[in-house]
N, C-alpha and C positions, 0 to 999 in steps of 0.2 A: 410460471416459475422459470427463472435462468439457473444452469448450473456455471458457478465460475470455480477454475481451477488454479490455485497459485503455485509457482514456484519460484525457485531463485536462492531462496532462504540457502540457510548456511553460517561458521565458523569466522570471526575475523577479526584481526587485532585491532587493538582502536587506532582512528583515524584513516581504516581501509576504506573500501567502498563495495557495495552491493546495489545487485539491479532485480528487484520482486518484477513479475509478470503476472497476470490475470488475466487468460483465456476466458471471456464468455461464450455462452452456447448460441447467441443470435443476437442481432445487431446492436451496438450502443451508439451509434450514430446520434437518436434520438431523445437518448436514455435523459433525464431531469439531473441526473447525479450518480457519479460513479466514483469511487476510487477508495481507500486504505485506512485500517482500523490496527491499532494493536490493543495487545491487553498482556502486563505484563507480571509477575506471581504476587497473588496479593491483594493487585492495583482492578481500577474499573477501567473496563476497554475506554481507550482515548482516540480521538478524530488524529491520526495521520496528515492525508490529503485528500483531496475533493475534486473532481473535474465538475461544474454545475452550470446546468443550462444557461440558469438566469444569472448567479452571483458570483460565474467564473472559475477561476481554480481559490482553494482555498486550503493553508497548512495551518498545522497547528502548532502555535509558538515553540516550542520546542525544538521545532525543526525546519524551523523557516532557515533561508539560507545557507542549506542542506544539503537537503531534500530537496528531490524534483520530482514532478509525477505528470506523465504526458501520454497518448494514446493513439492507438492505430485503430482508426476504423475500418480499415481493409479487411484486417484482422480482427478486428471484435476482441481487441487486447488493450491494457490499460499497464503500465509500467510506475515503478518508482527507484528512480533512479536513487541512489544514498552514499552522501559523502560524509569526510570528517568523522565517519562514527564513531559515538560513546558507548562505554559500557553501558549508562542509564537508556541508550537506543537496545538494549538485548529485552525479546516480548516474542511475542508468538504475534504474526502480522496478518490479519485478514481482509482477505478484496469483499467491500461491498456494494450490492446494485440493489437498491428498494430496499426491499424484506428480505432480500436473497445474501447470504452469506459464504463465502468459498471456506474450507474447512481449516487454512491457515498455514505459514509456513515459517518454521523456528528460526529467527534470527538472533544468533548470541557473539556479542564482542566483547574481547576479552581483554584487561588493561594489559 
């Protein structure tokens, strides 16, 4: 089991920008797939972005041309960089590795 830890999250007008981070507990070097889930009131949690071994980085339409999501294996940290944000971007955003899920950090933009 990894524990990952996110922060970043926070308050911001639309079209600001925020940067989520994701501390893991031990290395993603080799990890299959790593990166960002939100879930937003209501809605069913939706694929963000994906760093994956085999089929690369992968966003989810919404926020392609956004968002970015890139990673430091030094650090055992995974990032998602956010621009242009919308209100329809306010969710509560989760780092996921596997089956491991980090507890989430509230991102709310406001028109």
């Amino acid at each position: 089991q990894v524990q990952l830890v996110e922060s970043g999250g926070g308050l911001v007008q639309a079209g600001g920008s925020l940067r989520l981070s994701c501390a893991a507990s031990r290395s993603i070097l080799n990890d299959p797939g790593i990166g960002w889930y939100r879930q937003a009131p209501g809605k069913q949690r939706e694929l963000v972005a994906m760093i994956t071994r085999i089929a690369g980085t992968i966003y989810g339409d919404s926020v392609k041309g956004r968002f970015t999501i890139s990673r430091d294996t030094t650090k055992n940290t995974i990032y998602l960089q956010m621009n242009r944000l919308e209100p329809s971007d306010t969710a509560v955003y989760y780092c996921n590795m596997g089956v491991d899920w980090g507890q989430g950090t509230q991102v709310t933009v406001s028109s």
